[in-house]
C-alpha positions as CSV (number, residue, x, y, z in Angstrom):
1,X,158.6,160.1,-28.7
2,X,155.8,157.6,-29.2
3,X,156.4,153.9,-29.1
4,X,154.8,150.9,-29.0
5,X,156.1,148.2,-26.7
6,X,154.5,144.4,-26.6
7,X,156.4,141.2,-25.9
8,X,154.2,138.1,-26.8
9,X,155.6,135.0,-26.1
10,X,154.5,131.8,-27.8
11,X,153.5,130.4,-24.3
12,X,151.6,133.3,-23.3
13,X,149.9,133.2,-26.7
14,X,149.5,129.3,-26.6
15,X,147.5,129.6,-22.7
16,X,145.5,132.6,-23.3
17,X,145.6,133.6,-27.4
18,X,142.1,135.5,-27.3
19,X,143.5,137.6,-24.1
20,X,146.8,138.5,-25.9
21,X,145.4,139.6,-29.0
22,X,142.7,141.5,-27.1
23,X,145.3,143.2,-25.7
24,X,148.0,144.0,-28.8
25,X,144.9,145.4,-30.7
26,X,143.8,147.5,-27.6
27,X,147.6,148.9,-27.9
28,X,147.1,149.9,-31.1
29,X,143.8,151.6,-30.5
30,X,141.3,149.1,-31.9
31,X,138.8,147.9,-29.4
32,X,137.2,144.5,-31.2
33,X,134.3,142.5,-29.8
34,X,134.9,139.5,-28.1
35,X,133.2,137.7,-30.9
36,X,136.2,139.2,-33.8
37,X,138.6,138.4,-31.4
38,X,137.4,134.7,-31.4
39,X,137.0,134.4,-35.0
40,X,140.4,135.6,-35.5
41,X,142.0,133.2,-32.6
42,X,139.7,130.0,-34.4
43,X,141.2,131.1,-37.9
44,X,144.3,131.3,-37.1
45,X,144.7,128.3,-34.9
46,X,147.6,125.9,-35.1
47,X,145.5,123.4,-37.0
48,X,144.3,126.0,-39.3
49,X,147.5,127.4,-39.9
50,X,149.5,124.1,-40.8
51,X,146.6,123.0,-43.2
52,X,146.9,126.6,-44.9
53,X,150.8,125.9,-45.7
54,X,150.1,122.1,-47.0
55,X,147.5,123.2,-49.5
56,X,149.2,126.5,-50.4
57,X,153.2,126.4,-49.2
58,X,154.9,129.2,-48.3
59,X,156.2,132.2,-50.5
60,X,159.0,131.1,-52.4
61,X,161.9,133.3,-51.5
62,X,165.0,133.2,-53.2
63,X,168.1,131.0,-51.4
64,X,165.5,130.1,-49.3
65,X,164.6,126.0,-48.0
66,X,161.9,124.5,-50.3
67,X,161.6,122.0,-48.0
68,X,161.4,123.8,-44.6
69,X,158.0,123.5,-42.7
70,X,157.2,127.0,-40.6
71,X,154.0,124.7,-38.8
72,X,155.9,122.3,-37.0
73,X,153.8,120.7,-34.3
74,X,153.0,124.0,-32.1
75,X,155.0,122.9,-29.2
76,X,157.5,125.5,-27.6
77,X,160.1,122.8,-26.8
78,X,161.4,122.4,-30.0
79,X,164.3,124.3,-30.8
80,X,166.5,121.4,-30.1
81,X,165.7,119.5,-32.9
82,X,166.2,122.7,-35.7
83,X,169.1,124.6,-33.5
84,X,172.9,124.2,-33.0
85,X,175.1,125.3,-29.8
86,X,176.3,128.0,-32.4
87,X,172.9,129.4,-33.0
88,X,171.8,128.9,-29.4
89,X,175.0,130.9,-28.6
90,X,174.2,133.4,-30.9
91,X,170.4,134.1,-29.5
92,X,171.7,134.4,-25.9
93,X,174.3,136.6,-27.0
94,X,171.9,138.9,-28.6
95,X,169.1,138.6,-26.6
96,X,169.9,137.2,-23.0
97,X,169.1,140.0,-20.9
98,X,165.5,140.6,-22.8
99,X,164.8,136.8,-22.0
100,X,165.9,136.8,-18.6
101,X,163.4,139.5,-17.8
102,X,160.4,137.4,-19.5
103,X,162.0,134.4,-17.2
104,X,163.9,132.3,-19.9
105,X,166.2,130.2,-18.7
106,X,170.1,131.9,-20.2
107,X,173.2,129.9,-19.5
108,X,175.4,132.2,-17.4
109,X,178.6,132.1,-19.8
110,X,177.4,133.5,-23.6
């Protein structure tokens, strides 16, 4: 059976974007040059990103928040401001034995 497997995690990405990206396109057979893979990392940057969704928004999706903001401030510590014990209960629940292996902390008791 083929299958693709990659776990990127928004640290790994934030340390070493050109080296990630280098290696999800080499997964899926496409070798770039170092210079593409740059471009796309400098396009795609945090500040590029957040400046794309003030001048253009996001799709508009029905039920969804018209007032949510996807580009926060691009640091990985802030769940706690957006998430509940509910939804943090809910993640681990569903996803604590994937995050333990990429060294996330999981409260024992989910």
């Amino acid at each position: 059976e083929n299958q693709w497997d990659i776990l990127v995690t928004f640290e790994e990405l934030k340390q070493d974007p050109s080296s990630r990206l280098a290696e999800i396109c080499s997964l899926f057979g496409r070798n770039m040059t170092d210079e593409t893979i740059e471009y796309a990392v400098a396009e795609s940057s945090f500040g590029n990103m957040a400046r794309m969704e003030e001048e253009y928004g996001l799709p508009k999706k029905h039920g969804a928040n018209q007032d949510y903001v996807f580009m926060r401030s691009g640091n990985s510590d802030q769940g706690a401001e957006y998430f509940n014990e509910d939804d943090y209960r809910y993640l681990w629940r569903e996803a604590s034995e994937l995050m333990r292996c990429y060294g996330y902390e999981v409260p024992v008791a989910v």
